[in-house]
VEXDREN-2710 file (C-alpha; in Angstrom, 1 decimal):
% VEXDREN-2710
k/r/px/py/pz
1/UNK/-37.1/-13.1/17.5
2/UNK/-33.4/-12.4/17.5
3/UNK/-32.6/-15.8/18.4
4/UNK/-34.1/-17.4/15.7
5/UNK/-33.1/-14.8/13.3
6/UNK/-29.8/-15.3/14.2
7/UNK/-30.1/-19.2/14.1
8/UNK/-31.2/-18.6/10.4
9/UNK/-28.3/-16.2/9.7
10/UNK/-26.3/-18.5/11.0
11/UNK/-27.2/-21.4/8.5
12/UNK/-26.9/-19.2/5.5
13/UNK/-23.4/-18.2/6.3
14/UNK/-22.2/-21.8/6.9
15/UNK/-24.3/-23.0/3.5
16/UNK/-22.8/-19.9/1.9
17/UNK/-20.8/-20.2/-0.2
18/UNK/-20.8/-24.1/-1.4
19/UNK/-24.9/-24.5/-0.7
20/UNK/-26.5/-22.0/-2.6
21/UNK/-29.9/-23.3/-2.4
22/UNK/-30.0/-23.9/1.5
23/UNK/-28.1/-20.6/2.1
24/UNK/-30.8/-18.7/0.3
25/UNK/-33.8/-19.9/2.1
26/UNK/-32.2/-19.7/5.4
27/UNK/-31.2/-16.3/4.8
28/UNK/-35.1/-15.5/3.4
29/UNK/-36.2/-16.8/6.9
30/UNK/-33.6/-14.9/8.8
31/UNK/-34.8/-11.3/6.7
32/UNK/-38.6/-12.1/7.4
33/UNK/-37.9/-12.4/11.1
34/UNK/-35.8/-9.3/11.0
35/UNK/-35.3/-7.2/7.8
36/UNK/-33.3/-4.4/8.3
37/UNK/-30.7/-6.4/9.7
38/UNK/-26.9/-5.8/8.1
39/UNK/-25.5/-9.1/8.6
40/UNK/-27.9/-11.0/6.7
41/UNK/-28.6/-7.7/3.7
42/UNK/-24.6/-8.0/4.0
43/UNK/-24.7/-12.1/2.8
44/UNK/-27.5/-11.0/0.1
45/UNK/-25.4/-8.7/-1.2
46/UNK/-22.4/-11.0/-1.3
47/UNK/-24.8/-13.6/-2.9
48/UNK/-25.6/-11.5/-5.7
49/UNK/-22.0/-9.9/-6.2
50/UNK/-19.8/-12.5/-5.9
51/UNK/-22.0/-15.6/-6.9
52/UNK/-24.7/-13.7/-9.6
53/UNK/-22.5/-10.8/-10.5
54/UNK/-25.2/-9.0/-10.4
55/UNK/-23.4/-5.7/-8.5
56/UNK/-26.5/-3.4/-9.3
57/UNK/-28.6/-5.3/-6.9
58/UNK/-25.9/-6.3/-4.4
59/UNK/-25.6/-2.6/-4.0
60/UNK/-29.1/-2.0/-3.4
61/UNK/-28.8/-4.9/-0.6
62/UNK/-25.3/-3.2/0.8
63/UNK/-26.7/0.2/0.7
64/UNK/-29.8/-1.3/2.9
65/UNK/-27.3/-2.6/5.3
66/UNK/-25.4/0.3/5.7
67/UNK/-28.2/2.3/5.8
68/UNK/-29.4/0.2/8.8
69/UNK/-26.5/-0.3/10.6
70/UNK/-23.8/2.5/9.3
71/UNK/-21.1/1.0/12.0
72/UNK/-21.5/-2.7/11.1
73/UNK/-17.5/-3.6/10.3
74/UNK/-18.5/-6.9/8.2
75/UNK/-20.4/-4.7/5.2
76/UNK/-18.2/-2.2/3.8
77/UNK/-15.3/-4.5/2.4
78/UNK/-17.5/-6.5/0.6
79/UNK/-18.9/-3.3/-0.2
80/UNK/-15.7/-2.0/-1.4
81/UNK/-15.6/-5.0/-3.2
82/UNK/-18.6/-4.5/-5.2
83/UNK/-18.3/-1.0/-6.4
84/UNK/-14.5/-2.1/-7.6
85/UNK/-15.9/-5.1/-9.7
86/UNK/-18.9/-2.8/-11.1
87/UNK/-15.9/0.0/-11.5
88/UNK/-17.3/2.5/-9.5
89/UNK/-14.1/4.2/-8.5
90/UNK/-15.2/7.4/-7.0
91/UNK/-17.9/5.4/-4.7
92/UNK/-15.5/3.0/-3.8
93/UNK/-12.7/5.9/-2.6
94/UNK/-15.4/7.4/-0.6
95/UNK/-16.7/4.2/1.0
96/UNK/-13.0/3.2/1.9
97/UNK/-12.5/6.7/3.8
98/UNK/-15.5/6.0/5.5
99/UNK/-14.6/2.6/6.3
100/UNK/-11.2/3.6/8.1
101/UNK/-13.1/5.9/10.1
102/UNK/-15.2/3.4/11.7
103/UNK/-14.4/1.6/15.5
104/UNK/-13.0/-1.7/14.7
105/UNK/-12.8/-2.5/11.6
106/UNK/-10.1/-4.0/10.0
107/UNK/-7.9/-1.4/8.3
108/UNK/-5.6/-3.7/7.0
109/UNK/-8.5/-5.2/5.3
110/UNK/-9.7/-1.9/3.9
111/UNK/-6.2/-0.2/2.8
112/UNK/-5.5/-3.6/0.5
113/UNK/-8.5/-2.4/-1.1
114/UNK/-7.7/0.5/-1.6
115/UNK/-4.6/-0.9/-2.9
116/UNK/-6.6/-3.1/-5.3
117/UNK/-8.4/0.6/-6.6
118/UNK/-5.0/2.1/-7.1
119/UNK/-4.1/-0.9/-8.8
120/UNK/-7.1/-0.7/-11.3
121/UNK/-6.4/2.7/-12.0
122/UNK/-2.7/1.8/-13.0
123/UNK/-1.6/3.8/-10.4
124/UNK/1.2/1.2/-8.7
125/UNK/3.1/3.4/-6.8
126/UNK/0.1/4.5/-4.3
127/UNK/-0.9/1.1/-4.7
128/UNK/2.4/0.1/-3.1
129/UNK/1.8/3.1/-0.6
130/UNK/-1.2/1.9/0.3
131/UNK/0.1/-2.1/1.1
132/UNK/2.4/-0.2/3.2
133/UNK/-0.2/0.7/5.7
134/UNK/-2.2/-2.1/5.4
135/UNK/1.1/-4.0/6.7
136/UNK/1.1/-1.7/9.6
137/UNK/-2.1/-2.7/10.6
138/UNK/-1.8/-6.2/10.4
139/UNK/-1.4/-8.5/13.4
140/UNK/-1.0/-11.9/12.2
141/UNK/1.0/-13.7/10.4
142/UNK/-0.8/-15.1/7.3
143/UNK/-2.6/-11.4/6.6
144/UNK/1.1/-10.7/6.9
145/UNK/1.7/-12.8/4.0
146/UNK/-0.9/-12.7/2.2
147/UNK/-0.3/-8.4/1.7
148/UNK/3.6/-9.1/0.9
149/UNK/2.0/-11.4/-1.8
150/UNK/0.5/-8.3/-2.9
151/UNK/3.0/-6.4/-3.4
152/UNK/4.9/-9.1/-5.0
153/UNK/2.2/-9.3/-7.6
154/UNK/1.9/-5.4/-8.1
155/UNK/5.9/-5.3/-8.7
156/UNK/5.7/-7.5/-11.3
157/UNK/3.4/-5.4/-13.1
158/UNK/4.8/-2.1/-13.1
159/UNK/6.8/-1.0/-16.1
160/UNK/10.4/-2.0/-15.9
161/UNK/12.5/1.1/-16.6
162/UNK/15.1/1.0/-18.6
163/UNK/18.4/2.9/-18.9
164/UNK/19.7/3.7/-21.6
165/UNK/24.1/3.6/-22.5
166/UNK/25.2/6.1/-24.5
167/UNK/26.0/5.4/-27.8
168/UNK/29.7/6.1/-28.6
169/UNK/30.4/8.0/-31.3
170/UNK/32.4/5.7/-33.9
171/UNK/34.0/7.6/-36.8
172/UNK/35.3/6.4/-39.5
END
């Protein structure tokens, strides 16, 4: 059965996300051969958060996938991604601690999301923090630029501080 679930998988991920209708029935087959596996509860959840925006059912589906397979690198950053979208804050931080725990995932990956929660609270200093790690875990060039693009972006939007001269007193 794996084969063929995985053949089905397969399909939905290459229809996904420019095929909507063929990514959808391939990933129905692929659940009804197998249904508690991650990957393809992980690409149901990404359908209905990224594509429906509907995050209160894409959680459901994450949650399923985690619950299935808690080690499963590919689910929690478009986990992470969900909760920050539906503003869940506080399950997003503890999600991305978990995340950073777990064997080979990509921490760059989950630090520029936790950048992108700093960010949201308006908090651009750890959000600059937190790029900084994500660069230290990055091994290839366009990641590389695509966190210095970050921090580019997050620059721009902190307040500009201004000095101020002192006024000299002019008398008269």
């Amino acid at each position: 059965m794996t084969l063929t679930k995985n053949k089905y998988y397969f399909e939905a991920l290459d229809h996904f996300p420019y095929n909507l209708s063929d990514c959808l029935d391939s990933l129905n087959y692929a659940l009804s051969y197998e249904p508690e596996d991650a990957d393809s509860l992980c690409l149901m959840g990404r359908v209905y958060s990224e594509i429906l925006k509907d995050y209160e059912t894409a959680k459901k589906y994450f949650e399923e996938a985690m619950l299935y397979n808690v080690n499963n690198v590919n689910t929690p950053k478009y986990y992470i991604d969900c909760l920050l979208n539906n503003e869940d804050y506080d399950e997003a931080m503890k999600l991305i601690e978990f995340a950073l725990r777990i064997k080979g995932i990509d921490k760059s990956e989950i630090f520029c999301c936790k950048s992108v929660l700093s960010e949201r609270k308006e908090d651009y200093k750890n959000a600059l923090q937190d790029l900084k790690e994500a660069k230290k875990f990055t091994y290839c060039r366009t990641t590389l630029e695509i966190v210095e693009d970050r921090e580019k972006f997050i620059k721009a939007k902190m307040p500009k501080t201004r000095t101020r001269k002192k006024a000299e007193d002019v008398s008269l």
